[in-house]
C-alpha positions in Angstrom: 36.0 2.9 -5.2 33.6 0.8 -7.2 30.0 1.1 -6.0 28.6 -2.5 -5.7 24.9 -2.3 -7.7 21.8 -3.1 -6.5 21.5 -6.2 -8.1 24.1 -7.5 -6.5 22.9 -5.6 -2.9 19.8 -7.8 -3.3 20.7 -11.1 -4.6 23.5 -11.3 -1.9 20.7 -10.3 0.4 17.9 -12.5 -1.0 20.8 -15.3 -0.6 21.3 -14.6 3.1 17.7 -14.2 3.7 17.1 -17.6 1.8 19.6 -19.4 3.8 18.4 -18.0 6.7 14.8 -19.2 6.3 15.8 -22.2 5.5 17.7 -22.9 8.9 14.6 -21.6 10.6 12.2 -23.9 8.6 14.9 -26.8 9.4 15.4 -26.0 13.2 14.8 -23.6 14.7 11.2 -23.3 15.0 11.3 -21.4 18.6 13.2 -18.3 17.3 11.1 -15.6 18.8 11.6 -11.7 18.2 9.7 -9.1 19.8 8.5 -5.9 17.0 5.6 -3.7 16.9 2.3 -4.4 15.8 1.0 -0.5 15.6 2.3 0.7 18.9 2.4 -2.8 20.7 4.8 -4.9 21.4 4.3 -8.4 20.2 6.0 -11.3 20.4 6.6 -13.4 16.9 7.7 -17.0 16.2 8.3 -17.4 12.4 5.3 -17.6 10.5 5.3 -20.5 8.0 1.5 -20.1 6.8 0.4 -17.1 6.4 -2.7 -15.6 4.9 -2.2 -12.1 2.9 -5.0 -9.5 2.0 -5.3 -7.3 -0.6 -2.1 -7.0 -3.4 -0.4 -4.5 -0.6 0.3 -7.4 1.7 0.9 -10.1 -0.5 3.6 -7.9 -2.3 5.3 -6.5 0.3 6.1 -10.6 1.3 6.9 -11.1 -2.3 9.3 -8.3 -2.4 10.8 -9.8 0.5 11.7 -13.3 -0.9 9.0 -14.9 1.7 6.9 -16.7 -1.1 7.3 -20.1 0.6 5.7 -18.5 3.9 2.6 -17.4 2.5 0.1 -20.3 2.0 -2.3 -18.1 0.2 -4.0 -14.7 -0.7 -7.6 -12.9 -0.1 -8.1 -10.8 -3.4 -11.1 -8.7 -3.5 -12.7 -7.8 -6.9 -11.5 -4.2 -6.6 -8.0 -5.5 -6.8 -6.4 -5.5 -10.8 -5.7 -9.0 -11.4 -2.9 -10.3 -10.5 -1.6 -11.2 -13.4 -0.9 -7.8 -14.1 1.2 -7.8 -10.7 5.4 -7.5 -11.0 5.3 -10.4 -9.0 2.3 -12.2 -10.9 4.6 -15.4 -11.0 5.0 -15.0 -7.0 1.3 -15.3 -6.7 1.1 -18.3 -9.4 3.4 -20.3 -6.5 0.7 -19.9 -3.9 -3.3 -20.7 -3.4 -6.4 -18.4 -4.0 -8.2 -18.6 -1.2 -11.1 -16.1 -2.2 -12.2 -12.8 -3.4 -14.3 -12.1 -0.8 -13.4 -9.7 2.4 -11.2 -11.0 5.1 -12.8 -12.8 7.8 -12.3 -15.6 10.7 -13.4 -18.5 8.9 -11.7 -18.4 6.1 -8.4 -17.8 8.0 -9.1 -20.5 10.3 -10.1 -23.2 6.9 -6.8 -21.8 5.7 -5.4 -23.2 8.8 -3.3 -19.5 9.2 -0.4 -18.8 11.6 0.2 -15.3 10.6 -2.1 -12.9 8.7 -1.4 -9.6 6.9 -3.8 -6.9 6.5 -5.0 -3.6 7.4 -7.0 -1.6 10.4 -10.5 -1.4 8.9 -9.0 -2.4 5.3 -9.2 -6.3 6.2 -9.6 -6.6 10.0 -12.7 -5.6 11.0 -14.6 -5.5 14.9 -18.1 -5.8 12.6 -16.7 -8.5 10.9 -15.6 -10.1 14.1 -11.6 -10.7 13.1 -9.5 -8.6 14.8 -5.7 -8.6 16.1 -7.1 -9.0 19.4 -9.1 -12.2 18.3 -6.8 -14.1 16.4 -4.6 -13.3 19.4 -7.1 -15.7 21.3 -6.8 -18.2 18.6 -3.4 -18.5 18.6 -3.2 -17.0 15.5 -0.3 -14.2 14.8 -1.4 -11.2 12.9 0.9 -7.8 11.5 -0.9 -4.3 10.4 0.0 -2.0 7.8 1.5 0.7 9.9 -0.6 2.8 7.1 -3.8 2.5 9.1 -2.6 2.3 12.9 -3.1 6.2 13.0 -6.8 5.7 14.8 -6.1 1.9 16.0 -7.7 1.1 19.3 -5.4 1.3 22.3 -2.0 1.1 20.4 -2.4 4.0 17.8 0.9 4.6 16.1 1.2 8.3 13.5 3.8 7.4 10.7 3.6 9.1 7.1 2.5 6.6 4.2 5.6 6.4 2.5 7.7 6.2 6.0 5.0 3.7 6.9 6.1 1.2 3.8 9.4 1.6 4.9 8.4 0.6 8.7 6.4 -2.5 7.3 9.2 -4.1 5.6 11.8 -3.9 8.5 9.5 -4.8 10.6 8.5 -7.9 8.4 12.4 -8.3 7.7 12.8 -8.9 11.6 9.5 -11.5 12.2 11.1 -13.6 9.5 15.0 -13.2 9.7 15.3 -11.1 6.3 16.7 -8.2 7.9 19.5 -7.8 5.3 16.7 -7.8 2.1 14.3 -5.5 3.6 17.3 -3.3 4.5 18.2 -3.2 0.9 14.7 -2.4 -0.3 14.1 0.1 1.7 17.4 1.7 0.5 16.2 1.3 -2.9 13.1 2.6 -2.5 14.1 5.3 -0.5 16.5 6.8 -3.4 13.7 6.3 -6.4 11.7 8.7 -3.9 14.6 11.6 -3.5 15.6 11.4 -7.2 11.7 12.0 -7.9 11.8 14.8 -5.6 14.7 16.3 -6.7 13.6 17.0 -10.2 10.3 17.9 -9.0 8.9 21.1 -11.0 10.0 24.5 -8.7 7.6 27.3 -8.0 4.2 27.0 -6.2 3.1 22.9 -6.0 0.7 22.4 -8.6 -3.3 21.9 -6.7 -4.2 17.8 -7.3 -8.0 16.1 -6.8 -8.0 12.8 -6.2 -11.0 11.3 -6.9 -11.9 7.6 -6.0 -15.4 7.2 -6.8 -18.6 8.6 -5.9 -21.4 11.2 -7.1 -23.3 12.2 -4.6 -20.3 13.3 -2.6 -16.8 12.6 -4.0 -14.6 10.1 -1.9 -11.2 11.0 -2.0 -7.5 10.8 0.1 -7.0 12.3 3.0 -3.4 13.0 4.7 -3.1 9.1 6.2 -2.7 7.3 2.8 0.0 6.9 -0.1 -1.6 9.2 -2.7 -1.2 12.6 -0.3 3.1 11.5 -0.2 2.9 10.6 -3.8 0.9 14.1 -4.9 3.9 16.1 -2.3 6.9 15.0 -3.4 6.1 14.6 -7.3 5.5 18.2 -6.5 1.7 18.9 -6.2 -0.4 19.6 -3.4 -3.5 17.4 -2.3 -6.3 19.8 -1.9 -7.7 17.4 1.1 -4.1 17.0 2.1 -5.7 18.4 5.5 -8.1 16.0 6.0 -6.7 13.7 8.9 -8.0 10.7 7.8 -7.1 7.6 5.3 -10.2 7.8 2.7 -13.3 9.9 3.4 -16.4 11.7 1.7 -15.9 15.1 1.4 -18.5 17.7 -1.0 -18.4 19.0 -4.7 -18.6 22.5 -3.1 -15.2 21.9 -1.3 -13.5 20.6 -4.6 -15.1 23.2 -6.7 -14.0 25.9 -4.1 -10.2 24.6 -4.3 -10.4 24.5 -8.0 -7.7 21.7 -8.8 -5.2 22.3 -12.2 -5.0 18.3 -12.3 -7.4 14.9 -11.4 -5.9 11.9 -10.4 -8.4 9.3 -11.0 -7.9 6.1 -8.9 -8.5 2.7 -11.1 -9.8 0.0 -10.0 -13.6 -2.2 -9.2 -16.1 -2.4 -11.9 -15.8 1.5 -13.4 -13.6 2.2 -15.2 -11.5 5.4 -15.6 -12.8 6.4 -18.7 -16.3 6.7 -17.2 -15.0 8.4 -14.2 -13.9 10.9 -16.6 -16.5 11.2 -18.5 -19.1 12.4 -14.9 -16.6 14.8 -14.3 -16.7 16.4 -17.7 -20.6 16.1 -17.6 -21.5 16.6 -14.0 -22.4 20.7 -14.4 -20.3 20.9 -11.1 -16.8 19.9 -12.0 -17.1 20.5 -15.7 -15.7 24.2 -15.7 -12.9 23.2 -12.7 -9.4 24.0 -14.9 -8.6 20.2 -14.7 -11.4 19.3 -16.4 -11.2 22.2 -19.3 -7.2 21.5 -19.7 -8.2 17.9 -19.5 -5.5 17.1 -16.9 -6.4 13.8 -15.9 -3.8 11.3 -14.6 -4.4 7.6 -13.6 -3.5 5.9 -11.1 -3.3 2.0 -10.6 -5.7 0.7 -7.4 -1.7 -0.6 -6.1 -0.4 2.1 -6.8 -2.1 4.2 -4.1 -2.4 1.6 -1.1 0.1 0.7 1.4 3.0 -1.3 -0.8 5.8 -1.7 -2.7 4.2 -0.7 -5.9 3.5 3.2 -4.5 6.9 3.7 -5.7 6.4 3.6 -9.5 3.0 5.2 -8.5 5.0 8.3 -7.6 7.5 7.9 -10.4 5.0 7.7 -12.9 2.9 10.5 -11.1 6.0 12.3 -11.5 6.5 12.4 -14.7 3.0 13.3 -15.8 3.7 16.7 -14.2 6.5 17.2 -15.6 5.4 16.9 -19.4 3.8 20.2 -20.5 0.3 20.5 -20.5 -1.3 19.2 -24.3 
């Protein structure tokens, strides 16, 4: 039997979903479906205006075929540009609303009915816009399931990857594009086992990731993309205990676990060759075997935050550790 490819998975699927908006957009206006926001129920009507934060959330709508549902996007300078994005012509087709954080105002200007971010990574109690709050303005609002490990009231525990996967059905259901997200998720979920499947054998290889910082290092904890990526490429993320998304930790702790490779986490205004270059001079990561083998990998700012884009993340993760060391 001849295996249909994805191509054609997808475009029949991006057709559906397409025709499927469009009856929405023309009539149907009241469809409601009830899907979790963290670990509440919440009750959607189709958004046709929404407001997406950070390249996570506006790709994971991209990906999805929704372009003509997102009115525009919140970019913050730590993001790559956009232009560099796989769907840079997605993000051509809708407005730049700012590059500032995410905040109330600017999603009420924007005239929002549905806004995409994270717990503490875009909604914010000190910044006064929260779930809750645009709840009271009538405004509908989804999370990266990412970041509802420590959410107020309706905490929900998934792993990163798992968490991608969650975000697009979930997203697939508010907007009647069950069949895409399906497919995607499919996809995505085979790139991942062909990665681990040719992951190096023996005892996983001990990975740093380091985000910024000198004082203290900040770093990835267990709750975020880059601990999946490091685990199934075949490594093992020396915080990969720390229960959190992103912390501080000390230079005595990553000294003490000595890491055989760096991952160095690009993005902001310092660049990854001068994030190199501290940790080769700073006395106390200069003699850690990473450093001396230089073993130094770098990873895209999308590539380790909750979308679509982990995938080649992991893939190209992958393959670093699988070339011999120079």
């Amino acid at each position: 039997m001849k295996t249909p490819t994805l191509a054609a998975l997808l475009t029949g699927a991006l057709l559906l979903a397409g025709c499927g908006a469009q009856v929405q957009a023309d009539g149907a206006a009241a469809r409601k479906v009830t899907v979790k926001r963290c670990g509440q129920d919440v009750e959607y009507t189709t958004p046709r205006r929404a407001v997406v934060y950070e390249g996570g959330s506006a790709d994971k709508m991209f990906a999805l075929g929704l372009t003509e549902h997102v009115h525009g996007y919140v970019m913050p300078p730590a993001n790559p540009p956009v232009t560099e994005s796989p769907w840079a012509s997605e993000y051509a087709k809708v407005e730049f609303l700012g590059d500032d954080l995410l905040n109330r105002e600017l999603v009420v200007d924007a005239e929002a009915d549905f806004v995409v971010a994270g717990w503490r990574s875009g909604f914010s109690d000190q910044r006064g816009i929260t779930p809750k709050i645009l709840d009271g303005l009538k405004i509908q609002s989804f999370m990266h399931t990412e970041s509802c490990f420590n959410y107020p009231g309706h905490p929900e525990r998934v792993t990163p990857f798992e968490a991608l996967y969650t975000d697009l059905e979930r997203l697939g259901r508010i907007f009647g594009v069950e069949d895409r997200a399906r497919a995607l998720v499919t996809e995505y979920r085979r790139r991942v086992e062909a990665v681990r499947a040719r992951a190096p054998k023996g005892d996983p290889v001990s990975v740093f990731l380091y985000d910024s910082g000198t004082d203290k290092p900040f770093t990835a904890g267990s709750q975020v993309p880059p601990n999946d990526i490091i685990r199934f490429a075949g490594g093992r993320n020396i915080f990969g205990d720390l229960d959190a998304r992103w912390g501080e930790v000390t230079w005595e702790s990553v000294v003490q676990a000595r890491p055989e490779v760096i991952i160095i986490l690009d993005y902001g205004d310092k660049p990854a060759a001068e994030k190199i270059k501290f940790l080769k001079e700073f006395p106390a990561t200069s003699r850690l075997p990473a450093v001396v083998e230089n073993r130094f990998h770098i990873l895209d700012y999308n590539e380790g935050i909750s979308g679509p884009r982990v995938i080649d993340g992991l893939e190209g993760f992958a393959e670093y550790l699988r070339e011999p060391p120079q």
